[in-house]
N, CA, C and O atoms as a printed pandas DataFrame, in Angstrom:
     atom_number atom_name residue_name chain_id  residue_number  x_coord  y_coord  z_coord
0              1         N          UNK        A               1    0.846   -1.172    0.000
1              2        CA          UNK        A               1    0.000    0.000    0.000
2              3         C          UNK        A               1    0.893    1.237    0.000
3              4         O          UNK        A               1    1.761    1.357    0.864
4              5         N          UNK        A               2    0.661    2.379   -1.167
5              6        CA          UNK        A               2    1.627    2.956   -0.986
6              7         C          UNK        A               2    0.661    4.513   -0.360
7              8         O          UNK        A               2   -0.558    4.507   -0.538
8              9         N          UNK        A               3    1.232    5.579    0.245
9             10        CA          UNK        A               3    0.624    7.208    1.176
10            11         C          UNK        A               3    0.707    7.366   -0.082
11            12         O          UNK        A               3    1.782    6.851   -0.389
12            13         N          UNK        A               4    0.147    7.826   -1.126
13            14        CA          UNK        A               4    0.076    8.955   -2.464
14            15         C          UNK        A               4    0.872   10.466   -1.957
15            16         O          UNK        A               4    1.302   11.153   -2.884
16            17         N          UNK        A               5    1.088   11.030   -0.439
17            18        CA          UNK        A               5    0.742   11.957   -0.559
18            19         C          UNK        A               5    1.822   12.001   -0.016
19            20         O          UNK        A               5    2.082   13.140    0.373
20            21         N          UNK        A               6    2.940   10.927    0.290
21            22        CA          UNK        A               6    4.277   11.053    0.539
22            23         C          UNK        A               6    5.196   10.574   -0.276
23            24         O          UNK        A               6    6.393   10.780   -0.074
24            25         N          UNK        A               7    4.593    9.641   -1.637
25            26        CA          UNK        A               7    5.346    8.610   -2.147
26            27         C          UNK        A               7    6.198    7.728   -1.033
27            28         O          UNK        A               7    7.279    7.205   -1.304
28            29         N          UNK        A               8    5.712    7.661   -0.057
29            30        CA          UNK        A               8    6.740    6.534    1.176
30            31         C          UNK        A               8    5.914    5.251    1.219
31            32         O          UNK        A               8    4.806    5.452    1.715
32            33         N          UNK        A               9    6.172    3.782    0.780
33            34        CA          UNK        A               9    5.291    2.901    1.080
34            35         C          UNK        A               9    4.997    2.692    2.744
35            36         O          UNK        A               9    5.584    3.226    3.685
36            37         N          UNK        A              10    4.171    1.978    2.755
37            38        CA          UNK        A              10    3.617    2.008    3.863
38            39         C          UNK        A              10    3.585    0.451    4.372
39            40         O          UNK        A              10    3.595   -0.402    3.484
40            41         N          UNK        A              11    3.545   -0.009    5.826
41            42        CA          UNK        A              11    3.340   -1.077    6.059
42            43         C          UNK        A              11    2.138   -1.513    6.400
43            44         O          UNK        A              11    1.490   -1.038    7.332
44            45         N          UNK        A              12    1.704   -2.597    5.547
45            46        CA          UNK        A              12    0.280   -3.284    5.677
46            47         C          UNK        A              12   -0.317   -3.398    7.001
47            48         O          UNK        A              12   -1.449   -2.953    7.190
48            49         N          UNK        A              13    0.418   -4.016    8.036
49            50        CA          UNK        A              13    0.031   -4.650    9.516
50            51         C          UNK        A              13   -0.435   -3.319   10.339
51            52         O          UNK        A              13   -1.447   -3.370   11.038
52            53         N          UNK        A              14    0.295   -2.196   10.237
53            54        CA          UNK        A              14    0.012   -0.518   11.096
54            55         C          UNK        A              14   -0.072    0.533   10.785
55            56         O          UNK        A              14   -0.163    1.433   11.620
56            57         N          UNK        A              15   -0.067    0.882    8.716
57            58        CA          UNK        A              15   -0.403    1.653    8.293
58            59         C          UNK        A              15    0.861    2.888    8.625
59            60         O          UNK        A              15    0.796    4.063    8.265
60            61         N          UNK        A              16    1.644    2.443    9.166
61            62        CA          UNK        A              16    2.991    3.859    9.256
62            63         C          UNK        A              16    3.654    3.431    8.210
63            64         O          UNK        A              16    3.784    2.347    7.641
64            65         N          UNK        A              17    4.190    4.879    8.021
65            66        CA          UNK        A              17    5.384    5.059    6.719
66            67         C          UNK        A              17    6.887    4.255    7.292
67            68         O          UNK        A              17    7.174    4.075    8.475
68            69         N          UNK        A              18    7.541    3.936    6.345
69            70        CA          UNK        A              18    8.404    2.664    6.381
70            71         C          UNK        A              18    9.282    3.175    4.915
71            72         O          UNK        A              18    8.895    3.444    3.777
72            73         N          UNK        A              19   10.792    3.153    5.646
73            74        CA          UNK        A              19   11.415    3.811    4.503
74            75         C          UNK        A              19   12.287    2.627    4.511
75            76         O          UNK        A              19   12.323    1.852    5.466
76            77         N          UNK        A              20   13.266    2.434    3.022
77            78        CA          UNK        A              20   14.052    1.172    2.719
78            79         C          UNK        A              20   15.487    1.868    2.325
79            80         O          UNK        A              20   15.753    3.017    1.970
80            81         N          UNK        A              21   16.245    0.788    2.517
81            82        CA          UNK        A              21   17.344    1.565    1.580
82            83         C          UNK        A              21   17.363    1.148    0.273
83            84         O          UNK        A              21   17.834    1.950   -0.534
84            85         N          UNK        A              22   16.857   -0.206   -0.251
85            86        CA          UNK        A              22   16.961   -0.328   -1.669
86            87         C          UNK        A              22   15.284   -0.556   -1.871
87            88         O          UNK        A              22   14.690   -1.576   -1.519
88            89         N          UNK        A              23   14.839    0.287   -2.334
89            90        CA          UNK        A              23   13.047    0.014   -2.536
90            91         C          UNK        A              23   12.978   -1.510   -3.122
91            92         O          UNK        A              23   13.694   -2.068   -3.953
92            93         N          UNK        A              24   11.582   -2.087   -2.202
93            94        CA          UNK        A              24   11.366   -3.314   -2.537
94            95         C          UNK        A              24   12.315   -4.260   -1.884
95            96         O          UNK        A              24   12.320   -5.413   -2.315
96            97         N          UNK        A              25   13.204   -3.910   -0.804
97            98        CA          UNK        A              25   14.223   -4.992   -0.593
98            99         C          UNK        A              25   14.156   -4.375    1.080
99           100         O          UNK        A              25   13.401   -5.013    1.814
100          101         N          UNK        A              26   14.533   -3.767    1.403
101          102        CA          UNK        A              26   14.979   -3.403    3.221
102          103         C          UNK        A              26   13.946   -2.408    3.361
103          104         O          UNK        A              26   14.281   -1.305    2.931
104          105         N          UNK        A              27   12.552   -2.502    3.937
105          106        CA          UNK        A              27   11.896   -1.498    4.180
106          107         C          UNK        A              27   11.970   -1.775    6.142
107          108         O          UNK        A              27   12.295   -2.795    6.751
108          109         N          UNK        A              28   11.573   -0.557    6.624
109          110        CA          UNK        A              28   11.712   -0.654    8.054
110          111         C          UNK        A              28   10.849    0.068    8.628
111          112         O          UNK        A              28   10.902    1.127    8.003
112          113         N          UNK        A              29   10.127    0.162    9.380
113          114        CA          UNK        A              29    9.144    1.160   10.372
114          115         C          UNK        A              29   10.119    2.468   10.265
115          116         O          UNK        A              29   11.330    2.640   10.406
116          117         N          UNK        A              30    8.867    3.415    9.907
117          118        CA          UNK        A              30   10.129    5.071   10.720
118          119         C          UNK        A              30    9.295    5.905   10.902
119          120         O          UNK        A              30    8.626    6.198    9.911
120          121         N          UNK        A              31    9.011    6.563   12.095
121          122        CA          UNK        A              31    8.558    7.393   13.123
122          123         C          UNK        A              31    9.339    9.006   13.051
123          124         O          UNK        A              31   10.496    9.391   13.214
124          125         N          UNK        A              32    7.781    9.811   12.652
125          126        CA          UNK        A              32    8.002   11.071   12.244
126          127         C          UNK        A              32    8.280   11.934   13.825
127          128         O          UNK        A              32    7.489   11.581   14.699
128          129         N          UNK        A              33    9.140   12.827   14.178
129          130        CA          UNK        A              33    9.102   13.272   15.301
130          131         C          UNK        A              33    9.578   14.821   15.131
131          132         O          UNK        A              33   10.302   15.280   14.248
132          133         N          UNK        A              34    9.025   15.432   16.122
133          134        CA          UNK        A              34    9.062   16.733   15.807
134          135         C          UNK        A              34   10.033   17.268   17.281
135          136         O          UNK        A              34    9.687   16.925   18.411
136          137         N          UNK        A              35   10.859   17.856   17.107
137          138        CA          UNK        A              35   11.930   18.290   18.488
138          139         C          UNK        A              35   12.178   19.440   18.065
139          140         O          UNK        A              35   12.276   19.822   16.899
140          141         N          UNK        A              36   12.312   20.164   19.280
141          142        CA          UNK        A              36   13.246   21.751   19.471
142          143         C          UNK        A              36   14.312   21.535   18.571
143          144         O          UNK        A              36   14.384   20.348   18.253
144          145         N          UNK        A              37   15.279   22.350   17.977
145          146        CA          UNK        A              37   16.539   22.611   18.068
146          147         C          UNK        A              37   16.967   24.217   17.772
147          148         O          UNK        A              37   16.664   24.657   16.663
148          149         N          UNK        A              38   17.668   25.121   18.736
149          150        CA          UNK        A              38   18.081   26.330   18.005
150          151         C          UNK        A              38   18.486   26.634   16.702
151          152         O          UNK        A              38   18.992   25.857   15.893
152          153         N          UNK        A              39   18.252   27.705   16.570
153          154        CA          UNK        A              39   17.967   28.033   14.961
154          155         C          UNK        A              39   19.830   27.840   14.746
155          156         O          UNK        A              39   20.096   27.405   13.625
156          157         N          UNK        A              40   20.921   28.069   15.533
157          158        CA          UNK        A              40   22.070   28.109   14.505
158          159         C          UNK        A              40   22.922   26.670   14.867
159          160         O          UNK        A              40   24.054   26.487   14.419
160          161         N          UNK        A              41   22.373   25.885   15.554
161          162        CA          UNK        A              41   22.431   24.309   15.348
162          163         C          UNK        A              41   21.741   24.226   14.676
163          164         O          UNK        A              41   21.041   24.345   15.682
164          165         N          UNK        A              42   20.900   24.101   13.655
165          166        CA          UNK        A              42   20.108   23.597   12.693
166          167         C          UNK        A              42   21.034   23.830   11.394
167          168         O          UNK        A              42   21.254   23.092   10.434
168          169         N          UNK        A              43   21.710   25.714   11.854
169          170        CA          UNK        A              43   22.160   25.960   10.711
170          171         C          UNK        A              43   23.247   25.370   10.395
171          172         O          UNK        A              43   23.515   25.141    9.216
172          173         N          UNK        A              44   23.943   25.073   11.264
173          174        CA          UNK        A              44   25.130   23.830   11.179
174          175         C          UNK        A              44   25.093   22.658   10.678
175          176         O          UNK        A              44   25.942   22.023   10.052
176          177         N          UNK        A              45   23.512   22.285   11.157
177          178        CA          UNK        A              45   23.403   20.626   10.611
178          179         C          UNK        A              45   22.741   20.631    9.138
179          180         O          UNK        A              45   22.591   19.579    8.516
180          181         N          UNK        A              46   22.368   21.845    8.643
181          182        CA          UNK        A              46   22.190   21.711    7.417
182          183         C          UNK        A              46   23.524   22.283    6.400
183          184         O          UNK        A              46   23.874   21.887    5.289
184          185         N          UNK        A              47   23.948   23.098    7.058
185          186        CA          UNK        A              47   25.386   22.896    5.953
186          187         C          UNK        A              47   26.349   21.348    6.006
187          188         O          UNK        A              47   26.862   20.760    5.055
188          189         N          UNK        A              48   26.358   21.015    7.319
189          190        CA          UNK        A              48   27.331   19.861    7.386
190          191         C          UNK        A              48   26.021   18.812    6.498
191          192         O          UNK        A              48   26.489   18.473    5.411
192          193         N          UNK        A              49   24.948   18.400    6.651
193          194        CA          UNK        A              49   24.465   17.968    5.423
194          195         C          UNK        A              49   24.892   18.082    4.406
195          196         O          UNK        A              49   25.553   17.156    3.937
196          197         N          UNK        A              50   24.692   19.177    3.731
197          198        CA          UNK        A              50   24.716   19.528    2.444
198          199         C          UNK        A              50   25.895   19.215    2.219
199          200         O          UNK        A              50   26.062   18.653    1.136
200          201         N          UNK        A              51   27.312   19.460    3.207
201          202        CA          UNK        A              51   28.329   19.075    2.411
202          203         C          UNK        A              51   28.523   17.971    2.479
203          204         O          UNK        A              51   29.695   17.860    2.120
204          205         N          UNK        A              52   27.942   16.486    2.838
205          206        CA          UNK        A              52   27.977   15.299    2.905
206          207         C          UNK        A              52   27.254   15.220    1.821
207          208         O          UNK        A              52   28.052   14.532    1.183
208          209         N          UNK        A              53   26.344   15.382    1.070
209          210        CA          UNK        A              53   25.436   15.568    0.390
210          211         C          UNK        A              53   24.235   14.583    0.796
211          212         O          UNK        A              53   23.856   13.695    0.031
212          213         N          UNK        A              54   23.814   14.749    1.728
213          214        CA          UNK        A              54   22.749   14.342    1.920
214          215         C          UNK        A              54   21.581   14.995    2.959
215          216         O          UNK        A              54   21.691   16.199    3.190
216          217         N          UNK        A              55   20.423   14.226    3.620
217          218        CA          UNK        A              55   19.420   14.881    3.947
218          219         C          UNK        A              55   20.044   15.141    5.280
219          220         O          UNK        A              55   21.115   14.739    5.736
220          221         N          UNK        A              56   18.762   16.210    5.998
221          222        CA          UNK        A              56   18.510   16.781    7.507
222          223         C          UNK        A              56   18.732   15.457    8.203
223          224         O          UNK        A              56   19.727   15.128    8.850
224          225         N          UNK        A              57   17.701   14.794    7.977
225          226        CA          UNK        A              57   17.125   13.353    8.331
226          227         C          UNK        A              57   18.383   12.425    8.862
227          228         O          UNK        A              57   18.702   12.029    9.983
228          229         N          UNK        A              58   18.880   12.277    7.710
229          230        CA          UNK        A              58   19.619   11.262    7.422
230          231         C          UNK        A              58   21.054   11.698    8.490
231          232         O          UNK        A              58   21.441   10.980    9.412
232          233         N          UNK        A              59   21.555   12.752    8.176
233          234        CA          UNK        A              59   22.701   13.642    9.294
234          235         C          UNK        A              59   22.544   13.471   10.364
235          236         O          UNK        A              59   23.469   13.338   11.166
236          237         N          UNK        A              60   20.849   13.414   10.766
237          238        CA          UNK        A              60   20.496   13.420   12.587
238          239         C          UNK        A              60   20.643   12.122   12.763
239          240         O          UNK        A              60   21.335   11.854   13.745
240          241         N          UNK        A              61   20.121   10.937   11.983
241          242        CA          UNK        A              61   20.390    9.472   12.027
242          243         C          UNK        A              61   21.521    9.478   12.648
243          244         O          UNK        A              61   21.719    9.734   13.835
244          245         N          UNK        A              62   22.503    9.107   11.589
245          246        CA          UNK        A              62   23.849    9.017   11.822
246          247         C          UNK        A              62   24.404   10.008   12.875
247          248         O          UNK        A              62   25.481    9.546   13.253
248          249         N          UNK        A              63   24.069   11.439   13.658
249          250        CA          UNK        A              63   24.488   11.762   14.688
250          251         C          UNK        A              63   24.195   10.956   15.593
251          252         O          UNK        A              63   25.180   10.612   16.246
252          253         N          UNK        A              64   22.971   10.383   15.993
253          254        CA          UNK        A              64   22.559    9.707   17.006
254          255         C          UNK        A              64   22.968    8.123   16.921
255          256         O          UNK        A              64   22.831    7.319   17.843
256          257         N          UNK        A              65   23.380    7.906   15.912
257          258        CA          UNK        A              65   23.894    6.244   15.895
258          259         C          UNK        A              65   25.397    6.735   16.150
259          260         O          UNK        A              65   25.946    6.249   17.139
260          261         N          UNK        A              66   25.974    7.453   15.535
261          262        CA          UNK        A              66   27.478    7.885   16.323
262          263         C          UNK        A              66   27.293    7.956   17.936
263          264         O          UNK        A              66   27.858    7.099   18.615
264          265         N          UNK        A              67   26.488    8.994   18.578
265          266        CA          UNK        A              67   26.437    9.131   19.854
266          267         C          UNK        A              67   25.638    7.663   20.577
267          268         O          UNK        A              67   25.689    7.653   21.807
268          269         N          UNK        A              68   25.144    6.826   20.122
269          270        CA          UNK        A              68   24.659    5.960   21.035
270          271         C          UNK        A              68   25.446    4.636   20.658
271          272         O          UNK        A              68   25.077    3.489   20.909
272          273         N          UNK        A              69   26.647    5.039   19.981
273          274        CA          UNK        A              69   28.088    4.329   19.277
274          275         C          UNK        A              69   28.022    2.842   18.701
275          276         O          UNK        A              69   28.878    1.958   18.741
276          277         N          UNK        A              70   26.263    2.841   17.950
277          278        CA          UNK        A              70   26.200    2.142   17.257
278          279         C          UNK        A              70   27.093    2.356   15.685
279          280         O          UNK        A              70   27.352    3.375   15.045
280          281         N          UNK        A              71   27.408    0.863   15.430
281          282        CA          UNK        A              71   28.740    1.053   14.490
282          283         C          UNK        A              71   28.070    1.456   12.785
283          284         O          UNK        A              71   26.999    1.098   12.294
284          285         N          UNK        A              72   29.187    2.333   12.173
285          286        CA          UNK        A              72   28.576    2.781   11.217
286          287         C          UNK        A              72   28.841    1.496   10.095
287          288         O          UNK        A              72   29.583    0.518   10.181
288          289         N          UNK        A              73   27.987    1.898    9.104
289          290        CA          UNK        A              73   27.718    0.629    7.878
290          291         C          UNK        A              73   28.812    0.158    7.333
291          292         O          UNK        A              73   28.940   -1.067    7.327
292          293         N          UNK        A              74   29.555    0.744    6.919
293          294        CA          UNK        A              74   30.504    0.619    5.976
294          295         C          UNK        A              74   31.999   -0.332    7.471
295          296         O          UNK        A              74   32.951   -0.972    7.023
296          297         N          UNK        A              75   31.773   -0.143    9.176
297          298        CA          UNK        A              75   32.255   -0.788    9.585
298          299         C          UNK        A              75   32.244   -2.389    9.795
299          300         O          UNK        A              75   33.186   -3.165    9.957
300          301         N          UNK        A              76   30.785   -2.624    9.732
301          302        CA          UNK        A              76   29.805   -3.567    9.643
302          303         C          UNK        A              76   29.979   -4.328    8.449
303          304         O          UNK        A              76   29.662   -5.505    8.619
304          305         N          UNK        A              77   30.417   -4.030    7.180
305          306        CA          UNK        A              77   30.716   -4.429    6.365
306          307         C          UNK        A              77   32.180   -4.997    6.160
307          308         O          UNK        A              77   32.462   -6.023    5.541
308          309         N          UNK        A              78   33.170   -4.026    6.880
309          310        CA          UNK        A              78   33.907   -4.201    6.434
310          311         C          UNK        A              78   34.716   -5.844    7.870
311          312         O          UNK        A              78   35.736   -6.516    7.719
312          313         N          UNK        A              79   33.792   -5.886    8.920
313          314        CA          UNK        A              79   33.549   -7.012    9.585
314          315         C          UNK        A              79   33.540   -7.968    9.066
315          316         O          UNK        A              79   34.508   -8.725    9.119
316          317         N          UNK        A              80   31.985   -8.364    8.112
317          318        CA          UNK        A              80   31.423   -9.113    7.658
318          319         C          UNK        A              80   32.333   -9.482    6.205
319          320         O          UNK        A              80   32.011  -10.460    5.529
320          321         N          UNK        A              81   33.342   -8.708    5.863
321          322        CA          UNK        A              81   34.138   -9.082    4.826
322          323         C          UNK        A              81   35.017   -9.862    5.288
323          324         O          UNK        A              81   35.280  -10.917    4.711
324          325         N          UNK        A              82   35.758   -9.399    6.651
325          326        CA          UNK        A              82   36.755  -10.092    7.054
326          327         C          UNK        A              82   36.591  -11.449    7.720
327          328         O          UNK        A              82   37.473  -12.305    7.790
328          329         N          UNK        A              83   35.437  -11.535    8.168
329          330        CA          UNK        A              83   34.981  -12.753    8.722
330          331         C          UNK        A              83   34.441  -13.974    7.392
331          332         O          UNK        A              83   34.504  -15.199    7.488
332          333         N          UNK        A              84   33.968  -13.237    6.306
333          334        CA          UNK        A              84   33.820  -13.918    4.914
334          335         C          UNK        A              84   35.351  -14.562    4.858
335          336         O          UNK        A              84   35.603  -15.734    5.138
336          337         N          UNK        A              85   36.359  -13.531    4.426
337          338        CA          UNK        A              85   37.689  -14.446    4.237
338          339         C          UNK        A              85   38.114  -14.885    5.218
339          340         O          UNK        A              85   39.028  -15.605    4.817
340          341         N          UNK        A              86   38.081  -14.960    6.374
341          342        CA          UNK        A              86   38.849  -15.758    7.228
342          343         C          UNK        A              86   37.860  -17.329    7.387
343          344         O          UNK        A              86   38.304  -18.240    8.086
344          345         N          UNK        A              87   36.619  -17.458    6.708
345          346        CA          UNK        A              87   35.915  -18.932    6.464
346          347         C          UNK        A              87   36.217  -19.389    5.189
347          348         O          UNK        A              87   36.037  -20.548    4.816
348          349         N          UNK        A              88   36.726  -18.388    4.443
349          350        CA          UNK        A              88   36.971  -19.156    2.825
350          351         C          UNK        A              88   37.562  -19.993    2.951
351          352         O          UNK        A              88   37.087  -20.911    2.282
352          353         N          UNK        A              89   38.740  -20.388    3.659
353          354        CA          UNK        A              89   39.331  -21.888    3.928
354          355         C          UNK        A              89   38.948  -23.275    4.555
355          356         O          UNK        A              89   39.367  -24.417    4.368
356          357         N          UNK        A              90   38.072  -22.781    5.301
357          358        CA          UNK        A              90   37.391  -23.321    5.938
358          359         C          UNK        A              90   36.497  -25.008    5.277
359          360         O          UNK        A              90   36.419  -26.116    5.809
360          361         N          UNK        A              91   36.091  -24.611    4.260
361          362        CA          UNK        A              91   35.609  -25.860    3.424
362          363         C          UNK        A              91   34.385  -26.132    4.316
363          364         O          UNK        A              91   34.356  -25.874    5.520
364          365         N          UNK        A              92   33.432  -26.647    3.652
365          366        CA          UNK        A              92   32.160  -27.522    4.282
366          367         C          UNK        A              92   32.084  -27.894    5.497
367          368         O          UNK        A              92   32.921  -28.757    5.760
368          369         N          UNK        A              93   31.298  -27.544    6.517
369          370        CA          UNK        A              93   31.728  -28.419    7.879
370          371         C          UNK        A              93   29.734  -28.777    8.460
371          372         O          UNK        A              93   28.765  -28.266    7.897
372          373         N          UNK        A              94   29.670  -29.642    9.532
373          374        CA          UNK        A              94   28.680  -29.736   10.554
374          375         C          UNK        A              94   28.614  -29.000   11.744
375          376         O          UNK        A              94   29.016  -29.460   12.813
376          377         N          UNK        A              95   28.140  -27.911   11.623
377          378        CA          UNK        A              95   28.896  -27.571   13.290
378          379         C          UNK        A              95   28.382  -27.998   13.874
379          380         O          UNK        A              95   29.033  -28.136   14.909
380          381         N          UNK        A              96   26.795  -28.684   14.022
381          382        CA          UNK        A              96   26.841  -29.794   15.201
382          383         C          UNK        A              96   27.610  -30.983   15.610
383          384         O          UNK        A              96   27.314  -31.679   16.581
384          385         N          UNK        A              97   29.022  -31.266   14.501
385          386        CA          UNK        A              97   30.033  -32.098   14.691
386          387         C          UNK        A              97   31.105  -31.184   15.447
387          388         O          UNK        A              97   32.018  -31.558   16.183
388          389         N          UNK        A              98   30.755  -29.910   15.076
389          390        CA          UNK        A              98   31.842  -29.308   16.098
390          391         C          UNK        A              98   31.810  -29.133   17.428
391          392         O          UNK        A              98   32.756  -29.289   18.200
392          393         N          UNK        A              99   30.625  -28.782   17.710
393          394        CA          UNK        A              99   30.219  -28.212   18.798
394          395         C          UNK        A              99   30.297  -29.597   19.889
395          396         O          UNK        A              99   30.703  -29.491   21.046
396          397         N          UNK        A             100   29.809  -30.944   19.248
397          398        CA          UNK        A             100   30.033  -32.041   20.040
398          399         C          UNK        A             100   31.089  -32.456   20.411
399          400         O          UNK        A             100   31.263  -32.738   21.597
400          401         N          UNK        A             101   32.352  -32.635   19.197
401          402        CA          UNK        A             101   33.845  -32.620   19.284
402          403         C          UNK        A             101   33.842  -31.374   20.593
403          404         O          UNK        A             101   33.870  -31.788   21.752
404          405         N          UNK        A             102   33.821  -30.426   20.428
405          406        CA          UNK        A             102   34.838  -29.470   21.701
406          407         C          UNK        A             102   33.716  -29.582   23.386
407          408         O          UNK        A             102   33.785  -28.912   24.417
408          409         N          UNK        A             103   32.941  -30.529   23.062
409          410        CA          UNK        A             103   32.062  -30.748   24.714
410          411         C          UNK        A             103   32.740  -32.228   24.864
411          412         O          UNK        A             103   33.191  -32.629   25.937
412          413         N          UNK        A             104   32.755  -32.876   23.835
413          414        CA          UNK        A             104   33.574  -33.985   24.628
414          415         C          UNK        A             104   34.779  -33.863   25.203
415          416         O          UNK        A             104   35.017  -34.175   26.370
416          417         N          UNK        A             105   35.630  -33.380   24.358
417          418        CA          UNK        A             105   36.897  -32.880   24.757
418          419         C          UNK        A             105   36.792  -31.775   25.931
419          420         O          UNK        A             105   37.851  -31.635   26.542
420          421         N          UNK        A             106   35.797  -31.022   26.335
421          422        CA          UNK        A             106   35.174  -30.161   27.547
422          423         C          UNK        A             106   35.616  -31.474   28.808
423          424         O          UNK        A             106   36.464  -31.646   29.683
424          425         N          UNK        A             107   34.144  -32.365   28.073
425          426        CA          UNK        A             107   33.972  -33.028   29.063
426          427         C          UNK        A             107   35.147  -34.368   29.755
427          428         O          UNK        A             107   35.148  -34.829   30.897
428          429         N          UNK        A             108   35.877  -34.649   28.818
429          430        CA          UNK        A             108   36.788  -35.673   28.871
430          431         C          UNK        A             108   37.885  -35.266   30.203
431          432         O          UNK        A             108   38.566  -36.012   30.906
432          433         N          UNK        A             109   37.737  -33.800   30.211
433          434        CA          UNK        A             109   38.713  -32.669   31.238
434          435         C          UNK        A             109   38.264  -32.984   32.314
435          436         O          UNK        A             109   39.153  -32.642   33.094
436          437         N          UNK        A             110   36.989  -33.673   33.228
437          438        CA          UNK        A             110   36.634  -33.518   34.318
438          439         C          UNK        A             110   36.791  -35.010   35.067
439          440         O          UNK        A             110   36.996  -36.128   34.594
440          441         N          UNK        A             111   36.661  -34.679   36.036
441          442        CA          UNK        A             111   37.076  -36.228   37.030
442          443         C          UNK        A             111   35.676  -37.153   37.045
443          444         O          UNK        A             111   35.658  -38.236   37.630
């Protein structure tokens, strides 16, 4: 179902707007909120926008995922890369064969 009057699709189950990063693929709940801020902090956060080139929105996101030191995307990625190659050698496994191997050997340790 899409708001006509935001172009933002919408989610079926609660009717709130729900923004994605790749339309049709990652949509997520997002909650419109309205807060104070002085007029020449604003004016700050819209130039430091603009020279990122991107939105108000999007700047306050990422301030508040910096300050509540959730990790930014591109760190997350670059995780999930390194943990990709460090299994490429790895070859096919069971890990319920693993997990049993290192409890026996746990358990083999005790009297």
């Amino acid at each position: 179902m899409i708001d006509r009057r935001q172009d933002v699709p919408m989610l079926e189950s609660d009717n709130r707007p729900c923004v994605g990063d790749i339309p049709g693929i990652s949509y997520r709940p997002m909650s419109k909120v309205l807060i104070t801020i002085p007029d020449e902090l604003l004016e700050h956060i819209d130039r430091a926008a603009r020279a990122r080139k991107t939105t108000r929105s999007r700047f306050i996101q990422e301030a508040a995922r910096h300050e509540l030191g959730w990790p930014e995307a591109a760190v997350l990625d670059a995780a999930v890369a390194l943990a990709r190659d460090a299994l490429a050698s790895a070859g096919p496994f069971e890990s319920a064969d693993l997990i049993r191997r290192d409890r026996e050997a746990r358990d083999a340790g005790r009297p």
